[in-house]
DRENLO-965379 format. One line per 8 residues: their letters; for each residue x, y, z of N, C-alpha, C. Coordinates in pm, whole numbers. Layout:
N
A = X/Y/Z/X/Y/Z/X/Y/Z  ...;
END
This chain:
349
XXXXXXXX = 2216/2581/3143/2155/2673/3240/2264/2746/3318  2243/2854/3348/2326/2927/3409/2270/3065/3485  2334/3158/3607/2310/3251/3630/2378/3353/3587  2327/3496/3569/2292/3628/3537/2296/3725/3618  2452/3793/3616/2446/3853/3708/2465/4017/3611  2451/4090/3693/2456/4260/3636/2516/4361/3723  2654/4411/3747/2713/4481/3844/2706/4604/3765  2636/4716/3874/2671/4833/3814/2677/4903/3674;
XXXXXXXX = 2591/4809/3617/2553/4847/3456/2468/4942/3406  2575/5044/3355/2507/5165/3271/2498/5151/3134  2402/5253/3100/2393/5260/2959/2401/5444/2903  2431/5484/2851/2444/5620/2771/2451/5663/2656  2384/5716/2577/2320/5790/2458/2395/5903/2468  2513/5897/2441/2556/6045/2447/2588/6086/2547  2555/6196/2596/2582/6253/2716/2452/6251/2815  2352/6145/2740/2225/6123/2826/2206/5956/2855;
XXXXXXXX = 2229/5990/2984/2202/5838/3058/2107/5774/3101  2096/5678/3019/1939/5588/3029/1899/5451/3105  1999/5408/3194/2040/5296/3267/2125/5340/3379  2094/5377/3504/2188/5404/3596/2258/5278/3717  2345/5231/3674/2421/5140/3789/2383/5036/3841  2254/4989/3734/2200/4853/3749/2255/4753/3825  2215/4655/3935/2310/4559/4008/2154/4449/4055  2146/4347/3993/2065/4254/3956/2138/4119/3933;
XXXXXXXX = 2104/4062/4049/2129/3861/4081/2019/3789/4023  2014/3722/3894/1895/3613/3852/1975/3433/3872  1951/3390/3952/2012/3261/4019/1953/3150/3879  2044/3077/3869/2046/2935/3803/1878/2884/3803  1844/2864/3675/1667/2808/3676/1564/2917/3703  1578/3042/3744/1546/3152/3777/1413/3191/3678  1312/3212/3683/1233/3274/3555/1238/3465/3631  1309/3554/3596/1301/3635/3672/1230/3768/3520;
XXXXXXXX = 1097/3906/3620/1033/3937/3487/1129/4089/3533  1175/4179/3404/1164/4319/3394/1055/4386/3410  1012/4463/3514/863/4518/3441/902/4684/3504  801/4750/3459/803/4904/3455/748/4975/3363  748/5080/3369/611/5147/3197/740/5190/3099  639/5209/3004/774/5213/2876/854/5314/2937  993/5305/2848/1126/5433/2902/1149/5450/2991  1158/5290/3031/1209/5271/3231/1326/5222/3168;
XXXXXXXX = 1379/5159/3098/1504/5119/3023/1517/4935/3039  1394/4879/3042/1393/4735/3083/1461/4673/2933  1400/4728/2847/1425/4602/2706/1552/4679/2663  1623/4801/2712/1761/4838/2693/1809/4722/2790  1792/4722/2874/1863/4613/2925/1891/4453/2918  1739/4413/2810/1761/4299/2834/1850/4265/2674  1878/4377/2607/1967/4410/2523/2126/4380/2513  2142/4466/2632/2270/4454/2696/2269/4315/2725;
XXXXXXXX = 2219/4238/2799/2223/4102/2836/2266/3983/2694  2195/4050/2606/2186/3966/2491/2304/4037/2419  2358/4123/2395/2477/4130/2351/2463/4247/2198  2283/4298/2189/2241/4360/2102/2343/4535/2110  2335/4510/2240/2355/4653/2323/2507/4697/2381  2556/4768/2302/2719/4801/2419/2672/4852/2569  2725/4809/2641/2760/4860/2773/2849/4962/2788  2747/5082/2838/2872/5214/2904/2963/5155/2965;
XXXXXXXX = 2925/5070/3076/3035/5052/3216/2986/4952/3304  3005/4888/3360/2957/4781/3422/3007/4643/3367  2982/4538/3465/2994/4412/3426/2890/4333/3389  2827/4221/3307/2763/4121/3279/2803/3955/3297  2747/3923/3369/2840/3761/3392/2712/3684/3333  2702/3574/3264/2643/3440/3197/2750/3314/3272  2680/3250/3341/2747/3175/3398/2869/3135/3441  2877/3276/3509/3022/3265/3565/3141/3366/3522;
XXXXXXXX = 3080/3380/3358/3174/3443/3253/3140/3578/3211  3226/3673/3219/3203/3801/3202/3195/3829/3030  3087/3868/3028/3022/3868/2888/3066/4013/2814  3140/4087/2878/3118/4240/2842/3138/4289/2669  3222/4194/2643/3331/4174/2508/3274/4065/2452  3168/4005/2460/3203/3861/2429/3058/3868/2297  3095/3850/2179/2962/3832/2088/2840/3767/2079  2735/3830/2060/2601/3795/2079/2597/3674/2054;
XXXXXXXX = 2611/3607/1968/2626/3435/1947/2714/3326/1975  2808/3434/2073/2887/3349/2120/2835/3301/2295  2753/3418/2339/2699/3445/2488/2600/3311/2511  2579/3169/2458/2494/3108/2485/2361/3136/2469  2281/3233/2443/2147/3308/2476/2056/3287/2348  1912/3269/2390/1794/3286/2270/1732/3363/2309  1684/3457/2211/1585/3553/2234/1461/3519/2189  1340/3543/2215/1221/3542/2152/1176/3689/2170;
XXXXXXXX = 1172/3776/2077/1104/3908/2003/929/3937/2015  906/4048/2071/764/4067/2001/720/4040/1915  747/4090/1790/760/4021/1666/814/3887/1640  745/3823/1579/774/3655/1571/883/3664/1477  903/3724/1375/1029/3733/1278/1079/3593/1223  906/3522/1162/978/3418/1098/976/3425/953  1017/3326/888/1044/3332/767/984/3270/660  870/3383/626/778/3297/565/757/3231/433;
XXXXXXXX = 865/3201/355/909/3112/260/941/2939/337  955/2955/455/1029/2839/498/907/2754/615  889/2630/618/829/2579/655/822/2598/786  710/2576/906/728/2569/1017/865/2481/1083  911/2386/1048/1025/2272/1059/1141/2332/1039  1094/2385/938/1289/2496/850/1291/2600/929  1188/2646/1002/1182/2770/1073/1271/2782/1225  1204/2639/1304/1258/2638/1391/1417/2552/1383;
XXXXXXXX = 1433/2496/1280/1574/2486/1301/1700/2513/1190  1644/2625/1137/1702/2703/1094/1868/2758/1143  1843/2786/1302/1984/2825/1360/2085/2765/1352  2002/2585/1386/2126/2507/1374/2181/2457/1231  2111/2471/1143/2162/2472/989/2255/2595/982  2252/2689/1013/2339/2783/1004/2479/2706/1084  2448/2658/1180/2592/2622/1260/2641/2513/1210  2614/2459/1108/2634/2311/1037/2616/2196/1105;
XXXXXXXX = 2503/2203/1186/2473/2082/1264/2452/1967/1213  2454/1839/1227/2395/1720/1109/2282/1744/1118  2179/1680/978/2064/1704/972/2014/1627/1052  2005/1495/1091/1953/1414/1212/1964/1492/1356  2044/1577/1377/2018/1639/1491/1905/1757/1531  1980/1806/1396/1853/1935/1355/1710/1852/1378  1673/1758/1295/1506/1698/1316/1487/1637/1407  1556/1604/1524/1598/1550/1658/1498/1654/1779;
XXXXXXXX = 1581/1732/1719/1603/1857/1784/1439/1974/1797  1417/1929/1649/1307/2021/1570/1160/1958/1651  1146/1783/1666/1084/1713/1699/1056/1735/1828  1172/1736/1863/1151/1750/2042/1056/1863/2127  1136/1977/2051/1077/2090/2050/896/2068/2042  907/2040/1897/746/2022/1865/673/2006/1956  673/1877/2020/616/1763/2125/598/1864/2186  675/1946/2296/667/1999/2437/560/2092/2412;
XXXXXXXX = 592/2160/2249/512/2296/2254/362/2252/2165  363/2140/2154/218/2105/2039/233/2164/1926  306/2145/1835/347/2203/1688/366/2111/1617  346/1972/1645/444/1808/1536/304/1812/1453  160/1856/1424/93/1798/1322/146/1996/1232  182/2106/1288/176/2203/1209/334/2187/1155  435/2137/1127/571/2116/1134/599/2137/943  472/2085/864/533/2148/742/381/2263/665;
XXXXXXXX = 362/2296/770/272/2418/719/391/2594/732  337/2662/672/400/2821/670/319/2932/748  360/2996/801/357/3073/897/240/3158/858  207/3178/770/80/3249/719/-12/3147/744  -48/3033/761/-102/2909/789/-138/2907/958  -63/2988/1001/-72/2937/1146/-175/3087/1238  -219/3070/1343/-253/3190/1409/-185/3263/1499  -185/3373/1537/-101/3445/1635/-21/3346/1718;
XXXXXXXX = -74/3268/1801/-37/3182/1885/71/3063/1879  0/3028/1767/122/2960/1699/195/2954/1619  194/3060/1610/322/3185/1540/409/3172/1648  391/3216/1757/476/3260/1890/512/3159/1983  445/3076/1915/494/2899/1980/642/2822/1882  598/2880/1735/752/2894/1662/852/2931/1740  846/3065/1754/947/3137/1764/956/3119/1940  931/3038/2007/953/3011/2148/1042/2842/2062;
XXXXXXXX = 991/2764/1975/1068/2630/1963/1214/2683/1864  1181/2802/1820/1338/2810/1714/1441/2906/1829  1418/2898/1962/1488/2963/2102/1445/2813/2167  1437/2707/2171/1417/2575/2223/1510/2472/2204  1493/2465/2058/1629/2391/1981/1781/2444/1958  1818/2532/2013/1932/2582/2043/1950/2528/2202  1922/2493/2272/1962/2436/2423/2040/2515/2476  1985/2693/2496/2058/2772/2538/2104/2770/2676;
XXXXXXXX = 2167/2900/2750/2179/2859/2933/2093/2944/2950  2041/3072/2887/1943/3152/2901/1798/3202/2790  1730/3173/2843/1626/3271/2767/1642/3414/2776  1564/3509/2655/1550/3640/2671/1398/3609/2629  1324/3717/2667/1198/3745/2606/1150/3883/2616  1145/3923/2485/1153/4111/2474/944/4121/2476  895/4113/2528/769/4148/2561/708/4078/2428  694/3943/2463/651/3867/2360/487/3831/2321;
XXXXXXXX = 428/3827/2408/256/3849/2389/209/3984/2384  246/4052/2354/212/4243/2315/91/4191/2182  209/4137/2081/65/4133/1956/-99/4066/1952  -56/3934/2092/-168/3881/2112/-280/3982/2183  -396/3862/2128/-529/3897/2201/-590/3911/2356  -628/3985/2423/-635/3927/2554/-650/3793/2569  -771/3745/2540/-731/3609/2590/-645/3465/2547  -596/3487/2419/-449/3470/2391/-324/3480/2493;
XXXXXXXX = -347/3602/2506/-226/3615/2587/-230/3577/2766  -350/3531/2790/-354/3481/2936/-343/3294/2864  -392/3272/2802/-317/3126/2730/-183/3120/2699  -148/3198/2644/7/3142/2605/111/3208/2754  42/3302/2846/188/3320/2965/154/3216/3034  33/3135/3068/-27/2998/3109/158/2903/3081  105/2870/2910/210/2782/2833/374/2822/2888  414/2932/2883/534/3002/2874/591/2977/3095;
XXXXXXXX = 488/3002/3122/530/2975/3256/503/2762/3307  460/2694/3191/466/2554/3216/600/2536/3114  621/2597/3066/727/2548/2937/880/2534/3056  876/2694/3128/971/2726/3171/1026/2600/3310  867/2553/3388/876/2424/3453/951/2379/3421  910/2295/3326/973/2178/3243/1104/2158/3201  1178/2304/3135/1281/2295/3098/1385/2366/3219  1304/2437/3277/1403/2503/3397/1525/2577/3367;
XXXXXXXX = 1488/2632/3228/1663/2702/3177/1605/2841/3259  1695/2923/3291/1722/3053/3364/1630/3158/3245  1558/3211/3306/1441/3332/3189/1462/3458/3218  1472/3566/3115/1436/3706/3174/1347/3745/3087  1266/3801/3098/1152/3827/3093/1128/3982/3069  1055/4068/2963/1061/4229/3020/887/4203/2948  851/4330/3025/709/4329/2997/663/4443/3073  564/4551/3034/506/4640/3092/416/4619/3172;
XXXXXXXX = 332/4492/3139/214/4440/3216/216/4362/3287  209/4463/3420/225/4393/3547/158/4255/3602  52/4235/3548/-53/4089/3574/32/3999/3532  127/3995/3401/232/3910/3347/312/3907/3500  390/3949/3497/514/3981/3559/446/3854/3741  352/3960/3769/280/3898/3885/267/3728/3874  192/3689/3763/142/3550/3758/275/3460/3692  395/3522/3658/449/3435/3582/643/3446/3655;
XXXXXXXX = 605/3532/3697/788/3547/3736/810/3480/3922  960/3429/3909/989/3389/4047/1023/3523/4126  1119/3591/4032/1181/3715/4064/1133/3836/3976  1070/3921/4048/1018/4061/3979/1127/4148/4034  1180/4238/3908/1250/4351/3898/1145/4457/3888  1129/4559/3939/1023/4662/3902/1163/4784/3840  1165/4853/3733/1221/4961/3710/1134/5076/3700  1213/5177/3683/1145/5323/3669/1285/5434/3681;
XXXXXXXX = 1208/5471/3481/1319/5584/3499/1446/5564/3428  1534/5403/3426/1663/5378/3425/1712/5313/3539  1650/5292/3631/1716/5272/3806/1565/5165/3822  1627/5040/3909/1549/4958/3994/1492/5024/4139  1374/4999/4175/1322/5040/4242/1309/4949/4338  1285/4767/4316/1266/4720/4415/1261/4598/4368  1314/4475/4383/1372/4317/4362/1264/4215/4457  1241/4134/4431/1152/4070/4519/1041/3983/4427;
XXXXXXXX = 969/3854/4509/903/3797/4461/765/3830/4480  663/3816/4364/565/3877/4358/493/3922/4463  439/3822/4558/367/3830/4697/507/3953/4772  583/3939/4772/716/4002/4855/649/4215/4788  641/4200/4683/637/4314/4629/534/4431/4651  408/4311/4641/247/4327/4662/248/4387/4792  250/4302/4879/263/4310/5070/345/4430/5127  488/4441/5060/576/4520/5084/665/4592/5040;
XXXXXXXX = 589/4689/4960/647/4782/4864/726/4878/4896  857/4900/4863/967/4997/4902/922/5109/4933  846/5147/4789/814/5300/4756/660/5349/4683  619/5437/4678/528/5444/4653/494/5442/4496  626/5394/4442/602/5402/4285/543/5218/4247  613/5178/4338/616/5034/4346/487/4972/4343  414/5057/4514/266/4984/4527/193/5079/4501  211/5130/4392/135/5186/4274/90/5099/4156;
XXXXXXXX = 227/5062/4126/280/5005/3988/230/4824/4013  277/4759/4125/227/4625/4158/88/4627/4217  -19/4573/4161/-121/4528/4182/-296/4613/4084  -337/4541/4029/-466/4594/3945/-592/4554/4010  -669/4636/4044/-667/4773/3994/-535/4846/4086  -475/4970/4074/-376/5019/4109/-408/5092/4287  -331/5101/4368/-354/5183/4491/-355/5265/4497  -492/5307/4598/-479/5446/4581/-460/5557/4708;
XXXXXXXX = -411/5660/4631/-337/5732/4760/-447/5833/4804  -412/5890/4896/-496/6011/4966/-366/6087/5085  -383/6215/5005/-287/6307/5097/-339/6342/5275  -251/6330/5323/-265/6364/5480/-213/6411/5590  -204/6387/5676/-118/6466/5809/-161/6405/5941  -56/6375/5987/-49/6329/6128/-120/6422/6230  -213/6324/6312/-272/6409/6419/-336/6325/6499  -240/6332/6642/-223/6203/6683/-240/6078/6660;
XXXXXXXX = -335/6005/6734/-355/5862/6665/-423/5861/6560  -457/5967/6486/-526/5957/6363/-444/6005/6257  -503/5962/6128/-411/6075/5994/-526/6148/5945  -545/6295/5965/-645/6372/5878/-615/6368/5707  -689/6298/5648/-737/6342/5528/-838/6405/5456  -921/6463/5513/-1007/6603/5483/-1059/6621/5608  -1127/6715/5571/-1214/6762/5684/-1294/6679/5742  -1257/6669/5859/-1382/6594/5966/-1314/6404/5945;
XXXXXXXX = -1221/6392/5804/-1240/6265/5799/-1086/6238/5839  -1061/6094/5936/-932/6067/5920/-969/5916/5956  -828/5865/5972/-771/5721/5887/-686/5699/6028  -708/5552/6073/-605/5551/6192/-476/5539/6104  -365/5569/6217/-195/5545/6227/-222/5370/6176  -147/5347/6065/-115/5195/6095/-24/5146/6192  -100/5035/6244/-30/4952/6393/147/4952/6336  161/5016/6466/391/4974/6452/410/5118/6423;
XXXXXXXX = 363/5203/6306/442/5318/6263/428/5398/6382  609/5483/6327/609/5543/6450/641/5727/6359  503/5799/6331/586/5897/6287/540/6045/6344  602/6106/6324/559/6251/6417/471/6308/6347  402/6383/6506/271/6442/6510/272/6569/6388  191/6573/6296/185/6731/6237/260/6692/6114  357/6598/6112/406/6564/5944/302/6492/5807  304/6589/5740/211/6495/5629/283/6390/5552;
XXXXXXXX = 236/6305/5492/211/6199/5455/103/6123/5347  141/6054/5252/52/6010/5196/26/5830/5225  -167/5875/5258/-207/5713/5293/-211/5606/5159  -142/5509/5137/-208/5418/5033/-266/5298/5073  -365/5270/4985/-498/5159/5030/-527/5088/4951  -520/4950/4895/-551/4872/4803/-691/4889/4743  -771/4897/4634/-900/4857/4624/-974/4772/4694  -920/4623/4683/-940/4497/4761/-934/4522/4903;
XXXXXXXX = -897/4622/4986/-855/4629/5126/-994/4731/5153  -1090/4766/5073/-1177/4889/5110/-1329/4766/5116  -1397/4770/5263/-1522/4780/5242/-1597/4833/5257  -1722/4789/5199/-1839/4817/5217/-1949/4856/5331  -1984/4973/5451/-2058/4892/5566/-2166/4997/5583  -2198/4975/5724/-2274/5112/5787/-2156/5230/5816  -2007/5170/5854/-1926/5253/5920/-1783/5274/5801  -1756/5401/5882/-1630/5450/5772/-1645/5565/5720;
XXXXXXXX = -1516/5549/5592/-1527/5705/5582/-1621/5755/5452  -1693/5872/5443/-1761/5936/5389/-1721/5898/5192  -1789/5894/5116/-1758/5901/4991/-1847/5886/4907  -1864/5939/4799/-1936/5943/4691/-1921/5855/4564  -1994/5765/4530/-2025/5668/4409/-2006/5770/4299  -1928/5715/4202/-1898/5762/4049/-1926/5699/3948  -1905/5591/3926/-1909/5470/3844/-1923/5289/3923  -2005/5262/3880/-2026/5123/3929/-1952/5034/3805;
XXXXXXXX = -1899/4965/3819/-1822/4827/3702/-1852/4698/3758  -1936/4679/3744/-1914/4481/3755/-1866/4388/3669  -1791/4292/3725/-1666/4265/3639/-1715/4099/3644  -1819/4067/3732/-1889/3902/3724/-1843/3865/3893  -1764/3830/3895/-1696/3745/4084/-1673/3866/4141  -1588/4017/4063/-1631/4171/4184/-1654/4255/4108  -1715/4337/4206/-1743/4522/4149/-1652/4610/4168  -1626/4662/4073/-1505/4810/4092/-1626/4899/4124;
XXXXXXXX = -1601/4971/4222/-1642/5111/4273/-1601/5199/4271  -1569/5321/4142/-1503/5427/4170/-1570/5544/4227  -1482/5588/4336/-1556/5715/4424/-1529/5820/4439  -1537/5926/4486/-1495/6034/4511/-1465/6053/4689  -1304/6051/4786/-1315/6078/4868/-1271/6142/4951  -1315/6234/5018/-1191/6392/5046/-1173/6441/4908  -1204/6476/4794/-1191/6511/4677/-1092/6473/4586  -1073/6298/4658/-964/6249/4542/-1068/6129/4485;
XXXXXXXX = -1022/6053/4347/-1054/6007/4297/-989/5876/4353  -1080/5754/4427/-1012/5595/4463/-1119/5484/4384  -1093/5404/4398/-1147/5286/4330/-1142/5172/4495  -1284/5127/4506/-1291/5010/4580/-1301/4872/4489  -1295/4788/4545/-1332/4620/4497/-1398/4577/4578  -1516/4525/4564/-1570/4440/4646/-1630/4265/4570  -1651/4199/4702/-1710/4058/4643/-1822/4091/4610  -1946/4161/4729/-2058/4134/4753/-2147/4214/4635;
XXXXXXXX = -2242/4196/4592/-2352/4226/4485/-2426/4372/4540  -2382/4461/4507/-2429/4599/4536/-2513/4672/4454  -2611/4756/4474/-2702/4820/4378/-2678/4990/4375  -2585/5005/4333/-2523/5156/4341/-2521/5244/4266  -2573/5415/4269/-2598/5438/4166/-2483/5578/4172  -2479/5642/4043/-2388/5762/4054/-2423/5835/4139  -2378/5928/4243/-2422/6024/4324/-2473/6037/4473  -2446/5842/4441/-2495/5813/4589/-2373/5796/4704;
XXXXXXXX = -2422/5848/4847/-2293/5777/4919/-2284/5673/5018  -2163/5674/4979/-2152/5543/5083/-2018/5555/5157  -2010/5438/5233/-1918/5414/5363/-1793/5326/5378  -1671/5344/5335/-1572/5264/5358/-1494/5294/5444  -1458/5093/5468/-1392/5113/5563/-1229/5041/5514  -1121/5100/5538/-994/5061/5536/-923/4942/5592  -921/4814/5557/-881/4713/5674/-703/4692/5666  -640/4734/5566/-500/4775/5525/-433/4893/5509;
XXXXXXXX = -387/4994/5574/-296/5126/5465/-141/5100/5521  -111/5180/5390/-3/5218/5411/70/5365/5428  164/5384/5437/204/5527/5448/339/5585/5374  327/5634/5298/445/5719/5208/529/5861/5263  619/5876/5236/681/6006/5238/645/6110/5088  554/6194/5137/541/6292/5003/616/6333/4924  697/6354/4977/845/6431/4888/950/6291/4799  992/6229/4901/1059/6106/4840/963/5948/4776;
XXXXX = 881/5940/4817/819/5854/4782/791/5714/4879  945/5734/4998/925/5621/5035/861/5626/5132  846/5449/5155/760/5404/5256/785/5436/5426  705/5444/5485/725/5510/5621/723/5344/5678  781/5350/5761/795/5181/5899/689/5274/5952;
END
């Protein structure tokens, strides 16, 4: 086990730069996730980490040791792939310890090794079946034990439940975040889907673009988002904004309708601003602001409410059992906002 550090790490395609000056601390035992929408440059990076990828410029440390030069199999590291990439001539058993036959390990260690693995991940009755034999799942439970039996200092994981099923894949990040318990080796993690990232990482990286936007642990991210790309990007259904303007203790967002100042901010009269408001933060009442029903979704424990308000398109959540139809209106009320800078994105104190 070891920590992961990243100073100032670029990446460049030419004369087009796709990684700007990256500087990212993942501490010893760490499960820390990449997340961001595709061509934010997360799985370029977790590239670079793994040794797939030259580095423009910057440093990479693996426990201690500056990796910049140093060969992919020499860097300590296992990857587990989207793609399971096993080998389907070779038994589940030959599969996962395969690596260490390559390194001329004794064979008693290798089935030592192979066994152990098994146990943690529930694979010892599938151990001489073939990979066409097995289902998605435990396909990807392979290729998590043939990155097991190597006793790396780090995991990689390049967005490894993509092929699974939804509910597959809320089972196996279940497994993948008890696995990581257990063994406590240092994880990085990249993944587009933020519910992952949320339910399974200590440390969330959010990117966008090539450039980090904001470091922090999930609740840290949710609560207190840098920028408005951030508490956009952290939390489903997504937040939603509504353009506005300061006027006095209120923020006008359409006509006739406004939104108090959130308590503490201090910003001048007449500057616009954009309000953001969780779904979950909007209720239901006699009082509030004006809006129009679009779509009702009941989802079983809440209802998505999408509305129309001031002529933007928001989405409420509620607990309570509503009978709502298109066209009808109704009344929310705000018990959370926040406030953005229009132009830059960021968050207003």
């Amino acid at each position: 086990m070891a920590a992961v550090t990243l100073s100032q790490v670029r990446k460049a395609f030419g004369s087009t730069e796709v990684v700007h000056g990256v500087d990212i601390s993942i501490d010893d035992s760490e499960f820390c996730v990449l997340v961001g929408p595709s061509g934010c440059g997360k799985s370029t990076l977790l590239r670079m980490i793994a040794g797939l990828e030259e580095i423009s410029s910057g440093r990479i440390e693996i426990g201690g040791r500056v990796v910049n030069d140093v060969a992919p199999k020499e860097r300590d590291i296992a990857m587990v792939f989207q793609n399971y990439a096993l080998y389907p001539h070779m038994t589940v058993s030959d599969n996962m310890g395969f690596s260490l036959k390559l390194a001329g390990r004794p064979l008693q260690e290798i089935r030592s090794r192979v066994d152990e693995a098994a146990q943690i991940l529930g694979l010892r009755e599938y151990l001489e079946r073939y990979p066409r034999q097995l289902s998605g799942g435990q396909r990807q439970r392979v290729a998590m034990g043939r990155a097991i039996v190597r006793k790396p200092q780090v995991f990689l994981f390049d967005e490894p439940l993509s092929n699974l099923d939804a509910k597959l894949r809320v089972q196996m990040r279940t497994e993948i975040k008890e696995l990581h318990q257990r063994l406590r080796t240092t994880s990085v993690y990249v993944t587009h889907d933020q519910i992952e990232a949320m339910t399974m990482a200590d440390k969330i990286v959010v990117m966008n673009m090539g450039k980090v936007e904001q470091i922090g642990s999930p609740l840290e991210l949710y609560d207190n988002p840098a920028n408005q790309f951030v508490a956009g990007f952290i939390g489903s259904p997504a937040m939603n904004f509504l353009p506005g303007r300061i006027n006095g203790a209120g923020i006008d967002i359409g006509e006739g309708i406004r939104v108090p100042v959130p308590a503490g901010a201090t910003v001048a009269a007449g500057r616009e601003v954009v309000v953001g408001v969780r779904p979950e933060h909007l209720a239901v009442g006699a009082d509030g602001l004006p809006a129009t029903v679009v779509v009702v979704e009941p989802t079983g424990a809440d209802t998505q409410i999408f509305c129309k308000l001031a002529g933007t398109d928001i989405t409420a959540v509620v607990r309570e059992r509503h009978e709502f139809h298109p066209g009808v209106p109704i009344r929310l009320t705000a018990q959370l906002t926040y406030l953005f800078d229009p132009a830059s994105g960021a968050r207003l104190a």
